[in-house]
C-alpha positions in Angstrom: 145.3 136.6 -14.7 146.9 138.7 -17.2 147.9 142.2 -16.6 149.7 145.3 -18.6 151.3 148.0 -17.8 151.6 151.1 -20.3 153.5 153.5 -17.6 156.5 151.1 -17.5 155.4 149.5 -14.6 154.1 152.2 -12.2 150.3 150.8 -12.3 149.0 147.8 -13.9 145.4 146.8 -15.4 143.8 143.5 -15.3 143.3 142.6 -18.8 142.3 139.1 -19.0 141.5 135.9 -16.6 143.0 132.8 -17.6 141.0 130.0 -15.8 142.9 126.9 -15.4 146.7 128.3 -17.4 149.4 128.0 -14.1 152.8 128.2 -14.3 152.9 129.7 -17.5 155.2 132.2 -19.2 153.8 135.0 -22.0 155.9 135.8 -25.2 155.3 137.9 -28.3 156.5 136.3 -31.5 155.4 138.1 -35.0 153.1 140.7 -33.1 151.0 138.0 -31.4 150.8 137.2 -27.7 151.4 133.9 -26.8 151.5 132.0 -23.0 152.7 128.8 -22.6 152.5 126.5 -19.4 150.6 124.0 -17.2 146.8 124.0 -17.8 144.5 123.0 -14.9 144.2 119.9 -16.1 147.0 119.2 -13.7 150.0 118.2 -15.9 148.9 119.2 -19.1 151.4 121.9 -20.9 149.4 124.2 -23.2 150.1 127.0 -25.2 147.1 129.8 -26.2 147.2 132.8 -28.4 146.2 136.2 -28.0 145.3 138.9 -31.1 144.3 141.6 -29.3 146.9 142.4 -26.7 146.1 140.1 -24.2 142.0 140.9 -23.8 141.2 137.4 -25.1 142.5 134.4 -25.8 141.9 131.2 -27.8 143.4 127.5 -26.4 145.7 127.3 -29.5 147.0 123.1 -28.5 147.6 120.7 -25.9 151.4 120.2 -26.5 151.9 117.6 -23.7 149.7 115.2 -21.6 149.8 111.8 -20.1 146.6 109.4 -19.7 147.7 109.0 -15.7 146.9 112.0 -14.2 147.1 110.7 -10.7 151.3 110.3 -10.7 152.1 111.5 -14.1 152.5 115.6 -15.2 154.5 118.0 -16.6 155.1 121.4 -14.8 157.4 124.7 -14.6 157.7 125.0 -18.4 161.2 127.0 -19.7 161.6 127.3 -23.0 163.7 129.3 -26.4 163.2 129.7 -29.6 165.6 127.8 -32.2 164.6 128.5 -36.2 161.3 128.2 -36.2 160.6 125.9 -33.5 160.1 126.1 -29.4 162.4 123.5 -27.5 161.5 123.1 -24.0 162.4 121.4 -20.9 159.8 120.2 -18.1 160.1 119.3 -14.3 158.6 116.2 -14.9 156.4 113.4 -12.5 156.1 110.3 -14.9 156.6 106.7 -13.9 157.0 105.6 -10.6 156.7 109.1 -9.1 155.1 109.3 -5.7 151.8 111.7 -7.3 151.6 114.7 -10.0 153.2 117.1 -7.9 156.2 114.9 -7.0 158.8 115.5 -10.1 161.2 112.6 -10.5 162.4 113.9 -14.3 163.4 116.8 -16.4 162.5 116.0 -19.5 163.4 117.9 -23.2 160.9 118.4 -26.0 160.8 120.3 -29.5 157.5 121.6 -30.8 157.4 122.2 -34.2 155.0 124.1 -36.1 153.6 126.4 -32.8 152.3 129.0 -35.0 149.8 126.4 -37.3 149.2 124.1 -34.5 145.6 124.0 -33.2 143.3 121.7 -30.9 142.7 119.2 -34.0 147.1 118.4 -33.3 148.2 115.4 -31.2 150.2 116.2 -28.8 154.2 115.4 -28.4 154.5 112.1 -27.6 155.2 111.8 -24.0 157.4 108.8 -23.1 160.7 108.5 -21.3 163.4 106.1 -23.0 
């Protein structure tokens, strides 16, 4: 759920129902709304866009996901700006973890490109060296 205050934080409004977006943190970059996190796809990190404040919102790109979704996902996304990219880090479960939730890795990542990207983008590649 996304909610907004206008009273600086004496009463809050439901604005929108994100179905499925956990884990997620919201951002405004170039007077658009963004949240980026773990869909419900268990594992999958995806970032959406809003243009109207928050109301609705549009599934911008899958940015990470791994064909095992039994012991493989990525979770509990922090991330910063550098230039014009995002960098992030993930608690990751990949390999020989015991199940999805089970995080064995943090792993790093650079999106380019988050502003142009859309649902027609592969996402990052995924792999631990």
């Amino acid at each position: 759920m996304v909610f907004a205050s206008h009273d600086r934080g004496k009463s809050w409004s439901r604005l929108a129902d994100l179905k499925g977006q956990w884990w997620s943190t919201l951002f405004v970059h170039r007077d658009q709304l963004y949240i980026m996190g773990t869909s419900g796809l268990w594992g999958h990190v995806v970032i959406r866009r809003s243009k109207d404040g928050g109301k609705t919102w549009k599934l911008n790109s899958i940015i990470l996901q791994h064909p095992d979704r039994k012991n493989t996902a990525f979770q509990y996304v922090d991330w910063q700006f550098e230039g014009d990219d995002i960098i992030f880090v993930s608690r990751t479960a990949y390999g020989e973890s015991h199940n999805f939730h089970d995080a064995n890795y943090f792993t790093f990542h650079r999106l380019s490109g988050f502003r142009t990207r859309n649902m027609d983008d592969p996402p990052l590649k995924a792999e631990l060296r």
